[in-house]
C-alpha positions in Angstrom: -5.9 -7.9 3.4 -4.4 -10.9 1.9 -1.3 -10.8 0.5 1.5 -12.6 -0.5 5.2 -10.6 -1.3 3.9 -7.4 1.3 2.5 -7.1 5.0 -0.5 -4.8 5.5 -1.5 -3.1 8.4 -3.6 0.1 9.6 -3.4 2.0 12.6 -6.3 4.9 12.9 -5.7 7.1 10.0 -2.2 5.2 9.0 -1.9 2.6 6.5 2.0 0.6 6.8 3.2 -1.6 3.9 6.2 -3.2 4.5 7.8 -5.1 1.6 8.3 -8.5 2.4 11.1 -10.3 0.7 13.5 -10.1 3.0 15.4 -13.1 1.6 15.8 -11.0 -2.1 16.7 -7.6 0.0 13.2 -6.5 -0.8 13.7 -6.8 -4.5 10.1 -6.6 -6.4 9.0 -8.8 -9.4 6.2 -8.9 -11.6 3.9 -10.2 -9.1 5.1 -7.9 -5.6 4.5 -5.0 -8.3 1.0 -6.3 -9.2 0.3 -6.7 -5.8 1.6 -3.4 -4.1 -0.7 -1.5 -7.4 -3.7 -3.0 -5.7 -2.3 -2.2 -2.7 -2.3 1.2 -3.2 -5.3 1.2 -5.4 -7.3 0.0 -2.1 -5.6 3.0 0.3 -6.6 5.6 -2.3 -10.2 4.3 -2.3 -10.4 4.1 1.6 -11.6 7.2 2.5 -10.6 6.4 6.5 -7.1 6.3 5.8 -5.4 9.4 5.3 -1.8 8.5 4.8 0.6 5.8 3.9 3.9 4.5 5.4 6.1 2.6 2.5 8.5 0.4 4.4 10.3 -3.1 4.1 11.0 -6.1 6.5 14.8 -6.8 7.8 17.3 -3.9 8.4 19.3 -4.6 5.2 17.0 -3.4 2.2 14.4 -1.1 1.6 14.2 -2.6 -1.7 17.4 -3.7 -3.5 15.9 -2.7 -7.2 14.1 -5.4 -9.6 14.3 -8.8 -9.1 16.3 -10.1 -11.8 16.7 -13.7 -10.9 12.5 -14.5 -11.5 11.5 -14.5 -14.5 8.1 -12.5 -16.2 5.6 -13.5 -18.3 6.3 -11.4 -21.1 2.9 -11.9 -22.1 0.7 -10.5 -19.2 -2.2 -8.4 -20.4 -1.6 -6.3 -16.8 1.9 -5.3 -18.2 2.6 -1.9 -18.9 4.1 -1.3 -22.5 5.5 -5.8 -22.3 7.4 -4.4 -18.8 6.9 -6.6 -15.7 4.8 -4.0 -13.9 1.4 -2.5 -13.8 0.7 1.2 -15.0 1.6 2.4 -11.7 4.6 1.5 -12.1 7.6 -0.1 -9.6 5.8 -1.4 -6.4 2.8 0.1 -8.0 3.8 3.4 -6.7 6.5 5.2 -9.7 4.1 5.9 -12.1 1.5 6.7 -9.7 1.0 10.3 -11.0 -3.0 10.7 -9.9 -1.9 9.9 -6.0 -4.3 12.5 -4.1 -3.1 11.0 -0.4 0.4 11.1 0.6 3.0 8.3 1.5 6.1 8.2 3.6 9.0 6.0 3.2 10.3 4.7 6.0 14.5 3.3 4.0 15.3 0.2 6.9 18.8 -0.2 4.2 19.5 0.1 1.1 17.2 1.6 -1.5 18.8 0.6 -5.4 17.3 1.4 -8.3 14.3 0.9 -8.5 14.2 0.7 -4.7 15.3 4.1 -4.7 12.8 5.5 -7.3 9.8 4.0 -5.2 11.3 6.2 -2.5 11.4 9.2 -4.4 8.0 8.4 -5.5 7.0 9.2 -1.8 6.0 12.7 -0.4 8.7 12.4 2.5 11.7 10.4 3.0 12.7 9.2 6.1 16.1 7.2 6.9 18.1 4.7 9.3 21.4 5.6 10.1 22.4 2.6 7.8 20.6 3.5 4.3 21.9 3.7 1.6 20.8 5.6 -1.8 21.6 4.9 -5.5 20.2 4.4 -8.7 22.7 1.6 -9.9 21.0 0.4 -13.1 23.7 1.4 -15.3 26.0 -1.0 -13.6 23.7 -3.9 -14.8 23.4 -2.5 -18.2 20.0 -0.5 -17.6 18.8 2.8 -17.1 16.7 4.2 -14.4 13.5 4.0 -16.5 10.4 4.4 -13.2 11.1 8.1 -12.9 14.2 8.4 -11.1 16.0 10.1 -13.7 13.6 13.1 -13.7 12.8 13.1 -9.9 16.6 13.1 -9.1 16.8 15.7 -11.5 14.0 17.9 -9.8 15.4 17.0 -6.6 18.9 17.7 -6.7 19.1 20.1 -9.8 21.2 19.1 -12.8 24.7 18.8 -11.6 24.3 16.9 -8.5 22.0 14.7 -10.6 24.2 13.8 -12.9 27.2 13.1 -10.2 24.9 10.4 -9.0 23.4 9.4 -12.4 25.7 9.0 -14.6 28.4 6.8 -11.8 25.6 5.0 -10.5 27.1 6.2 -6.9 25.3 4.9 -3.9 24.8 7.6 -1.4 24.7 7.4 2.9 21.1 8.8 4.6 23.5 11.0 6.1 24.7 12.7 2.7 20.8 11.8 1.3 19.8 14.8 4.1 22.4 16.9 3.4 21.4 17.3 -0.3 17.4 17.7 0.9 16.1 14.2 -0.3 15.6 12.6 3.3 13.5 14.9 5.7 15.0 12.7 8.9 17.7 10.3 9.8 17.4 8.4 13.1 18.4 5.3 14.4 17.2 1.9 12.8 15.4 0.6 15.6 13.7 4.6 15.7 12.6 4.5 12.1 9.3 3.0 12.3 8.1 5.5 15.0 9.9 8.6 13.1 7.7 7.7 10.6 4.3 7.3 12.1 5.1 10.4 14.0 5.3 12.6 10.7 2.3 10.3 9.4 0.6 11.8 12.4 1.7 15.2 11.8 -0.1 15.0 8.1 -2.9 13.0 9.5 -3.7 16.0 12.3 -4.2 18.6 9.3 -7.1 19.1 6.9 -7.3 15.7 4.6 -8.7 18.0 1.8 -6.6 20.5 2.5 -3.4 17.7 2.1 -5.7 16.7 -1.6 -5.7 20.1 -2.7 -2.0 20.9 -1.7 -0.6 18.1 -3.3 -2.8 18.9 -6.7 -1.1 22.4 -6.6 1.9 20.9 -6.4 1.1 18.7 -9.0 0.2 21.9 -11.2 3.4 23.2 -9.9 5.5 20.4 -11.9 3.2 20.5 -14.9 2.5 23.7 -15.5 5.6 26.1 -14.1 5.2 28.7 -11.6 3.2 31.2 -13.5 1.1 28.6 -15.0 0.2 27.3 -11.8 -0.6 30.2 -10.0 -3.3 31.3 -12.4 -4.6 27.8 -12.9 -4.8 26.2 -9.5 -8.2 28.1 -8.2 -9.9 25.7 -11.0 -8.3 22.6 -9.9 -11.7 20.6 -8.6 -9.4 19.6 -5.3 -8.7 23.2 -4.6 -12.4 24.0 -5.3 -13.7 21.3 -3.5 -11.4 22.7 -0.3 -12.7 26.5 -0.4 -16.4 25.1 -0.7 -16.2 22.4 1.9 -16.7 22.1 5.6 -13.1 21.8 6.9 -12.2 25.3 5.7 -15.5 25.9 8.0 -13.9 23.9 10.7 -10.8 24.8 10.7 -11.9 28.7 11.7 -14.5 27.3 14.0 -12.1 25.5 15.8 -9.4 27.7 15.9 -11.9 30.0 17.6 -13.2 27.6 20.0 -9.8 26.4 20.9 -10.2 23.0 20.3 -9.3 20.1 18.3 -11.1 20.2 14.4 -12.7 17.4 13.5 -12.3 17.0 9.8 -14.7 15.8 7.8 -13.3 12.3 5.7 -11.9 12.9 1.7 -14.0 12.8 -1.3 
């Protein structure tokens, strides 16, 4: 895959992308969004690859925020609403509300503002030792406008949000677990393989059984608890996981005492 402002790799069932503007601290304009959208866009559409890892080069940002120093054309017909950034949103990923496969982020450092809200964007957070957690924005005169405010919200619930929101207070990976945001924090130099082990803990269950459990969660958010628990037997992935051959397999299997072999997403 060619690419210019992020490294692509896959491994089996794993697709890494690792942010690669070290030299900003990972900080994304116009053009690294663009290109992580199409990123993504091509791991969706792959139906060999099961999950993502999110990650960034160096050890001292995940992603710093926006690039502020580069300037945007103003004028690009890709921009979303004349913002420097594709309908999907920071690093392609923020706005990204149709996802059906899930991604992990791997924080090497700090993850700022929109650094952070990529992050949160993810399904699961994992952390060096050294990260660091903040949606600083207001200290520059901005607003967390990529979905942080209301994931940090959801997250946290309202009163720890607004702690964090309304200072613009950095927080450690170590406090980031404590509060429920970061599933693991390990050494820098473990990170990468932290992460690729949960990828493979994903990757080992039912891919349409992943789809459809992320689309009832999905219903979840939009919809309430009662709403979705009357609703989420229509939901085409649910339908298409009770009518296809993994929820065959999976029995089968289970019986045979072997390994399932799961048939690739739809």
């Amino acid at each position: 895959m060619d690419t210019q402002f992020c490294k692509v790799a896959t491994d089996g069932r794993v697709m890494t992308i690792t942010i690669d503007r070290p030299e900003m601290r990972n900080a994304l304009h116009a053009e690294a969004h663009f290109e992580l959208s199409g990123v993504f866009d091509r791991f969706e559409a792959d139906p060999a690859l099961w999950v993502a890892i999110l990650t960034a080069s160096g050890d001292k940002a995940f992603s710093a925020g926006a690039d502020l120093r580069t300037p945007s054309n103003k004028d690009d017909p890709r921009a979303f609403r004349g913002m420097p950034v594709p309908e999907t949103g920071f690093a392609g990923l923020t706005w990204r509300f149709a996802r059906r496969k899930p991604v992990i982020a791997a924080v090497n450092g700090l993850a700022l503002g929109g650094g952070f809200e990529a992050a949160l964007a993810c399904d699961v957070i994992v952390a060096a030792e050294s990260a660091a957690f903040g949606l600083t924005e207001p200290r520059v005169g901005l607003a967390a406008l990529g979905g942080g405010i209301q994931r940090i919200v959801q997250e946290l619930g309202p009163k720890r949000a607004h702690a964090m929101l309304l200072t613009a207070r950095r927080i450690t990976a170590a406090q980031a677990h404590d509060w429920g945001l970061v599933a693991e924090v390990v050494p820098a130099e473990q990170l990468l393989e932290c992460a690729r082990r949960w990828a493979e803990e994903i990757a080992a269950c039912s891919p349409a059984a992943i789809v459809a459990t992320r689309a009832v969660i999905g219903s979840y958010y939009a919809l309430g608890m009662e709403g979705s628990n009357r609703e989420m037997f229509a939901l085409p992935e649910v339908r298409a996981m009770l009518t296809g051959p993994d929820a065959r397999e999976g029995g089968k299997a289970l019986f045979e005492k072997r390994t399932p072999a799961w048939a690739e997403p739809q």
